[in-house]
C-alpha positions in Angstrom: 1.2 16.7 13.6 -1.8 17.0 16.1 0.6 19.3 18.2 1.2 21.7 15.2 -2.4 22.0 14.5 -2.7 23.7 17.8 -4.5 20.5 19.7 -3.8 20.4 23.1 -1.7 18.1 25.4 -1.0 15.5 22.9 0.3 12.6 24.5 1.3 9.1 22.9 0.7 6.2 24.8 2.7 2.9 23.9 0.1 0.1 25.1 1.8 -2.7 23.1 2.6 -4.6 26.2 -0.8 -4.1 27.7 -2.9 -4.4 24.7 -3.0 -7.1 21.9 -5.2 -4.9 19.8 -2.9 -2.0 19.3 0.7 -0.6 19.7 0.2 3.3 20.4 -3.0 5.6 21.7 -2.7 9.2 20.8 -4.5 11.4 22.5 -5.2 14.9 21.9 -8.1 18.1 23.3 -9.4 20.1 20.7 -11.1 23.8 21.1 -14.7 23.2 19.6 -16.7 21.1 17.2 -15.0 23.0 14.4 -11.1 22.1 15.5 -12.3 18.7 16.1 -13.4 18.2 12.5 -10.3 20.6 11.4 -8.0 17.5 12.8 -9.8 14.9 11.6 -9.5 16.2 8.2 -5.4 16.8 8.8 -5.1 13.2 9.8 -7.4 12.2 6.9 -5.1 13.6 4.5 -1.6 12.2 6.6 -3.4 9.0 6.6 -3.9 9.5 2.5 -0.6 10.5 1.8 1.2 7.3 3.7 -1.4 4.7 2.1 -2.8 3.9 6.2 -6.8 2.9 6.3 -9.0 3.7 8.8 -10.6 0.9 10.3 -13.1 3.3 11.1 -14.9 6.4 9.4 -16.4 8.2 12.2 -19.8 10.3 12.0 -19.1 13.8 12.8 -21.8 15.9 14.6 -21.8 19.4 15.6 -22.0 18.5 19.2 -18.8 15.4 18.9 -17.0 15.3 22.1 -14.7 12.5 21.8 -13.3 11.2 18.1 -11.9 8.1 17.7 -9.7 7.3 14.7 -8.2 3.6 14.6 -6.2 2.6 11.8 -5.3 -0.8 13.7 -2.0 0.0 15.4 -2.4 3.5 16.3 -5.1 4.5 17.8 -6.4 8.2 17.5 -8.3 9.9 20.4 -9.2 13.7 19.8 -11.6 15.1 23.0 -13.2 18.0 23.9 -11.3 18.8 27.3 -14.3 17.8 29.4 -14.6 14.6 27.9 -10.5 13.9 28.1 -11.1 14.7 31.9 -14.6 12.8 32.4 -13.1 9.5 30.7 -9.4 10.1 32.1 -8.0 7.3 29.6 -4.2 8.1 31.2 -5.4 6.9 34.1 -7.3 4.1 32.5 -3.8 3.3 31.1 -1.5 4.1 34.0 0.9 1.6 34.2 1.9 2.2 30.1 5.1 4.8 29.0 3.8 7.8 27.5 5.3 10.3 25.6 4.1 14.1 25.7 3.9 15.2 21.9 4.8 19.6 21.6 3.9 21.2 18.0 7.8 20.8 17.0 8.1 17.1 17.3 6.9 14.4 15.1 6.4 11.1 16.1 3.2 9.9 14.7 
């Protein structure tokens, strides 16, 4: 879904095993302030349409780098590429299977 939106590298992270808090992390770069909100709305709406909460609702600014969406067992993670790189959370998470999400798939 993130994929189709044109957000980069989407990758889905099962942390079940290595986490009590949450199953999955899905993490995806967006282009600018204005694809990051463009997401957030497109989840929004997903999240909507199959009754899921947000345990969060997230402040948007016009300089946001990283987003984080939690709806308690799927974890949301939209970054501006310099923060995906400056944070690194795959490598925070290495040792966790991870799945590599393209615009044709849909698995979250």
């Amino acid at each position: 879904m993130l994929a189709d939106h044109k957000a980069a590298d989407v990758l889905v992270m099962d942390i079940h095993e290595a986490a009590g808090w949450a199953d999955y992390f899905v993490i995806a770069t967006s282009q600018s302030s204005a694809h990051m909100r463009g997401l957030y709305r497109h989840l929004e709406e997903l999240m909507a349409a199959s009754n899921v909460d947000a345990l969060n609702r997230p402040d948007l600014s016009e300089d946001q780098q990283w987003l984080l969406i939690d709806t308690g067992g799927v974890v949301f993670h939209i970054m501006h590429e310099q923060a995906r790189k400056f944070y690194d959370l795959e490598s925070l998470w290495f040792n966790v299977p991870r799945f590599p999400v393209t615009g044709s798939e849909r698995k979250v």
